[in-house]
N, C-alpha and C positions, 0 to 999 in steps of 0.2 A: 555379450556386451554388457558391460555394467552400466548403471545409474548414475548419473553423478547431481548432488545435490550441492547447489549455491548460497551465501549467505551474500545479503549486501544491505550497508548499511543507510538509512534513509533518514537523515537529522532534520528535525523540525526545528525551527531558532525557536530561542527562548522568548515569548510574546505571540508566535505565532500560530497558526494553525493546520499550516499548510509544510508537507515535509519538500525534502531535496529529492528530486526526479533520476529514473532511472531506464536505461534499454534494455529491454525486455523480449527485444523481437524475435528471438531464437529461443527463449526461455518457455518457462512453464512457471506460474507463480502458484506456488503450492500452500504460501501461509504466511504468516505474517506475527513477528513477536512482537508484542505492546510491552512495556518496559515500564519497570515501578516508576510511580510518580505523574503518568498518563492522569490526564485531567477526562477527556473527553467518553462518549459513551458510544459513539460509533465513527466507524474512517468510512470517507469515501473515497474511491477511484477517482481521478481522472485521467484523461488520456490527449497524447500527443502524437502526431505523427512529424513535426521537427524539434518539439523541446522547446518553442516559442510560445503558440499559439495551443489554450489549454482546453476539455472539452467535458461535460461533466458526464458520466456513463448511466446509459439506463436500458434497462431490460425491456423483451419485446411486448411488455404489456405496457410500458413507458413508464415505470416506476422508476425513480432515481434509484441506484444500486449502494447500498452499503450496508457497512459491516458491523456486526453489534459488539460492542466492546464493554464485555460483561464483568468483568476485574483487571487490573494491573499491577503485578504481571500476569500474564498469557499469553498461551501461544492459539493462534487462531485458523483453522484448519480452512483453508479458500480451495472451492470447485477451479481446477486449473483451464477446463473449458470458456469458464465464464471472462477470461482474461486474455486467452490465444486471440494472435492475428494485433495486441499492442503493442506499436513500437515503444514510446516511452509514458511513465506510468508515476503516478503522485499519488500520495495519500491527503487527504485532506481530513483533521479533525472538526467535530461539532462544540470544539471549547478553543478558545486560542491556550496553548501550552505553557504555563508559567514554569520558575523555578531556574532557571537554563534551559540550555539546550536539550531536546531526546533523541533520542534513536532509535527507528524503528527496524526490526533484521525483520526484513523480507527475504523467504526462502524460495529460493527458483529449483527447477529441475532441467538441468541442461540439455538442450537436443541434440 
């Protein structure tokens, strides 16, 4: 049985900080590409279980969980454990996004 790897794309409006949400429930989030022109210096996860009501992730030491976004471009290599068991799934940056719109390709591994 082969691999199969997902691209999908996640656009933050231009002014914001916060990207376009995605379902993830069958997936495996394996990375995440930051796209030239990225303002900010780390994403954070949130999590959803209807795509309404959002929730912000933190690990079992109660650290808010996110991701350090060290240049742009980059592709950013995420523990796909630390993500299993989200249905739907936002990035949030630490800069509102000028310029227009971005896009973030978050890579899944499909189960």
């Amino acid at each position: 049985m082969s691999v199969r790897y997902l691209e999908r794309d996640l656009v933050i409006p231009d002014g914001s900080d916060t990207s376009a949400s995605d379902k993830i429930s069958s997936s495996l989030v394996v990375g995440i590409r930051v796209p030239t022109g990225f303002l900010g210096t780390s994403l954070t996860p949130e999590f959803s279980s209807d795509d309404v009501t959002w929730d912000p992730v933190y690990d079992d030491d109660g650290n808010a969980v996110a991701v350090v976004v060290a240049a742009a471009p980059s592709f950013i290599y995420l523990l796909p454990q630390n993500y299993a068991g989200f249905d739907f799934i936002r990035w949030v940056s630490d800069a509102a996004e000028t310029g227009g719109p971005l896009t973030l390709k978050m890579i899944l591994r499909a189960e």
